[in-house]
Structures are given as C-alpha cells and as structure tokens.
C-alpha positions in Angstrom: -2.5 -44.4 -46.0 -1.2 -41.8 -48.1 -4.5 -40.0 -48.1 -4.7 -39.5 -44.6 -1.3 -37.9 -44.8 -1.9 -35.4 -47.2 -5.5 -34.8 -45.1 -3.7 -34.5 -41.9 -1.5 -31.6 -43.8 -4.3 -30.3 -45.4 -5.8 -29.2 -41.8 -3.2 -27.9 -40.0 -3.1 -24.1 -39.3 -0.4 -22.2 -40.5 2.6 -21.1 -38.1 2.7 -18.0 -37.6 5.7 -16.7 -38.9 9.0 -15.2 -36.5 9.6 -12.0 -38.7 6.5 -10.8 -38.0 7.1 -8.5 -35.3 6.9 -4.6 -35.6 9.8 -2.7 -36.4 9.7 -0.8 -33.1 10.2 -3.8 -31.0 13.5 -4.2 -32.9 14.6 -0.6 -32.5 17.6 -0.5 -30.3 16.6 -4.1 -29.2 13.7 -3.0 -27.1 10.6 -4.4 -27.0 7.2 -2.1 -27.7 5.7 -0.2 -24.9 2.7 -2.3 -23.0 -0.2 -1.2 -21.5 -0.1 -2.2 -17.4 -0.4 -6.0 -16.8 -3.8 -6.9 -14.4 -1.5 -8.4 -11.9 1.0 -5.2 -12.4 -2.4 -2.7 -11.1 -3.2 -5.2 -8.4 0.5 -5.1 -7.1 0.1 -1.0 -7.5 -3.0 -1.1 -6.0 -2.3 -3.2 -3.1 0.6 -1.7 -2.0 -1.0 1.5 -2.1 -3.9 0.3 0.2 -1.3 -0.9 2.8 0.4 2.4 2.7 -3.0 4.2 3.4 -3.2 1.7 6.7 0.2 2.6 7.5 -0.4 6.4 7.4 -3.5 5.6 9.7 -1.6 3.5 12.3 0.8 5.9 12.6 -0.9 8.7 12.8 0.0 10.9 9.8 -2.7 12.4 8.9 -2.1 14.5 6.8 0.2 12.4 4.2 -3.1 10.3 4.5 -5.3 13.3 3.5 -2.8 13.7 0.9 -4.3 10.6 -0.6 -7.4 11.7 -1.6 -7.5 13.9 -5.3 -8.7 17.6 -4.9 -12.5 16.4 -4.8 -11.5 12.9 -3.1 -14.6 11.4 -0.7 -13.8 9.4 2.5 -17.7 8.0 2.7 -18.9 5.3 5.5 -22.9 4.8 4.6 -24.9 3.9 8.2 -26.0 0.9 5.9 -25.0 -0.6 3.3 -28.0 -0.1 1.0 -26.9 3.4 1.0 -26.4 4.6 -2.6 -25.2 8.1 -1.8 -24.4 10.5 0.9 -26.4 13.6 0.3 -29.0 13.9 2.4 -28.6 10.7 4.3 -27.2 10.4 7.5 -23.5 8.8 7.6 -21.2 7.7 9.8 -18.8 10.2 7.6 -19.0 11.8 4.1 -16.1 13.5 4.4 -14.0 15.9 1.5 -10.6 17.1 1.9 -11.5 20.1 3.6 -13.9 18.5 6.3 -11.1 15.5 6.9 -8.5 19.1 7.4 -10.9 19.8 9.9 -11.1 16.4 12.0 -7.8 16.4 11.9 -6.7 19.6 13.4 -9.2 18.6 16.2 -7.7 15.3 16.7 -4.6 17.0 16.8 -5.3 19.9 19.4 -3.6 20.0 22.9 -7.1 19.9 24.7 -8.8 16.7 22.6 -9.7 14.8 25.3 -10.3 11.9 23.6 -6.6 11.5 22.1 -5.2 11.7 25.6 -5.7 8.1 26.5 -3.7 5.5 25.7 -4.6 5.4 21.8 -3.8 3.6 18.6 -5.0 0.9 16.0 -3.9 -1.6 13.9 -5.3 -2.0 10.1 -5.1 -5.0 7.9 -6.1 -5.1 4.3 -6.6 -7.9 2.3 -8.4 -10.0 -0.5 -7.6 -7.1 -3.0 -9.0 -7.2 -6.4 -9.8 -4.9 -9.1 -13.5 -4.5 -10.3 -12.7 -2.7 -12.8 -10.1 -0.4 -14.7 -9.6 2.2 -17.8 -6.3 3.7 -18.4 -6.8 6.6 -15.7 -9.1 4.9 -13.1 -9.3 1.9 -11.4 -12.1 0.7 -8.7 -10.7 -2.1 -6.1 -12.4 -4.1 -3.7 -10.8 -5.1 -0.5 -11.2 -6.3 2.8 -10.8 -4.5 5.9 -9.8 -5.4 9.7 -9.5 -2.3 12.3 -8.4 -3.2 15.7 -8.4 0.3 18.2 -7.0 0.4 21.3 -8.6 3.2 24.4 -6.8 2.8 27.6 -7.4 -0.9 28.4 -10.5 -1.4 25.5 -10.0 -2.7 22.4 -12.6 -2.4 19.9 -12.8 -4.0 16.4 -14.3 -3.0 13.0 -14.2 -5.1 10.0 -15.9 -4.9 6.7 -15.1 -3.8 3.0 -13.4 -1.0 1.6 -14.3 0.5 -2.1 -11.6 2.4 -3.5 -12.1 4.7 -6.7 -8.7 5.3 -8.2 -7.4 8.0 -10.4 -3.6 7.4 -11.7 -1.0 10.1 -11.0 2.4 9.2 -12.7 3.1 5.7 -11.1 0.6 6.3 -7.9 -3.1 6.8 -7.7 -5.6 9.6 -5.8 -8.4 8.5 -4.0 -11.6 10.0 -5.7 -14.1 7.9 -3.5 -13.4 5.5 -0.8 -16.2 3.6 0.7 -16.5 2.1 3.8 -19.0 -0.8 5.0 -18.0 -2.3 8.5 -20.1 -5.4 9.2 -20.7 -4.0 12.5 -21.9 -0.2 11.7 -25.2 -0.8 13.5 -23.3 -2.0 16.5 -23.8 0.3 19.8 -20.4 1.5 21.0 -19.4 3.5 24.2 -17.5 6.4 22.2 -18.1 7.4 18.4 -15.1 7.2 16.4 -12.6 9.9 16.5 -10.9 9.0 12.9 -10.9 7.1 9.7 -11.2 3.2 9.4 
C-alpha cells in the first residue's frame, strides 16, 4: 500500500506556480495587453455587416461607399465559378469611383427608376470568420434582400464574402463578394443598386 502512494506522487505533474505571472500584468494592477479574442472580431465584424445593410436600407449611399478602403471592390460574379472579374462579365465589379458613379445616377431628379415606390430590406446572418491576421480578416455570411417596386417584391438571397482591413476599432472593405442563389434568374428590371 505504501508503494502505490509514493507512485501515485511520483506521477503527478507539477502545479504551476501563482507568482509566475509577468511583471507588467502587476504594473498598476493591470493586466497585459491581449491580442483580439475570436468571438471579440466576430462581434466587430457582425455588427459591422448589419451597419452596411442599414446604410443600404436607408439609402445612404455614400456613408456606404464610405465603407470600402481606397481600392475597395463591390464584386457579384454571373456565377459562382467565377474566380475574378477582369474580363468576365459581372453582374457588378464595381471600385469606389464606378459605385460614385451609380450613385449620383440613382440619385438624379430624372432616374426614372427611383420614382416608384422603392426600398429593401437586408438581413445578414450565419457570420463567421474564415480567416484573420492582425490587419485583415475575411468573413463569410449569409445574405437575404427583399426589394420592394410599386406593388412587386422581389427577393435575392445568397452569400456574402467580405475582405476586411482594420482601421483603429472598425474595418474597410477591400473586396466584398456577392453570390445570390438566384443570379441566373430572369427578372423584369436589372438592379439599380448593391445587394
């Protein structure tokens, strides 16, 4: 019996020991800087995604230009085997400039297609991060568009890839990707903005 005892102690890893921490997460009682958390970039993230379908729904376009970095690309591939948008055709590949563009047409007195009854209605979900560095992240989402013309509602749903580049405590859009499930659908009227 006593030689199971001392065995038993024998085998036990060592405690690690309480005065082990560093002196600056003693300094003034503070504990040492930490790198973000995953679930502290997926709350960033996500609440930054529903503030990019908020800017949409309400029509702000250009705080939602204002998302995208300098060289930021809004890009919806005709199909989803698409790898790029240079020299394929796309329902948009778009930089800030060309987006400047749509909107000041969306937003001219004689746009005939904005005089209807018009809006939409965005929801985002099923966020997660595919991957992340300590300047970029790339998130994967869900999207669900409903758009309202007069009395016809139309819907678009699909996934959204968002290449992130941190700014202080928000991000800029470098690439966003858009894949409806229903891009090959036929529709009476193209669309007149972004999903």
């Amino acid at each position: 019996m006593a030689r199971r005892k001392a065995s038993r102690k024998a085998t036990r890893p060592a405690r690690p020991k309480l005065a082990t921490r560093t002196r600056a997460a003693t300094t003034r009682g503070r504990a040492p800087a930490r790198p973000a958390a995953a679930g502290d970039t997926l709350r960033a993230v996500e609440q930054f995604l529903y503030r990019q379908a908020e800017l949409l729904d309400s029509k702000r376009w250009q705080e939602y230009i204002d998302l995208f970095a300098p060289g930021g690309i809004y890009w919806m591939p005709a199909e989803p085997s698409q790898t790029t948008w240079e020299g394929v055709p796309a329902i948009f590949a778009e930089d800030r400039n060309l987006m400047v563009v749509r909107m000041k047409r969306v937003q001219h007195p004689d746009a005939w297609s904005q005089r209807p009854l018009w809006g939409t209605n965005h929801l985002v979900s099923n966020v997660t991060i595919e991957r992340e560095s300590a300047r970029e992240v790339v998130a994967r989402s869900r999207f669900h568009m409903m758009e309202l013309r007069r009395d016809d509602v139309r819907h678009f749903a699909g996934s959204y890839v968002h290449h992130l580049v941190r700014t202080g405590e928000t991000f800029r859009i470098t690439l966003q990707r858009v894949d409806p499930v229903n891009a090959q659908a036929t529709y009476d009227y193209v669309l007149q903005v972004w999903v």
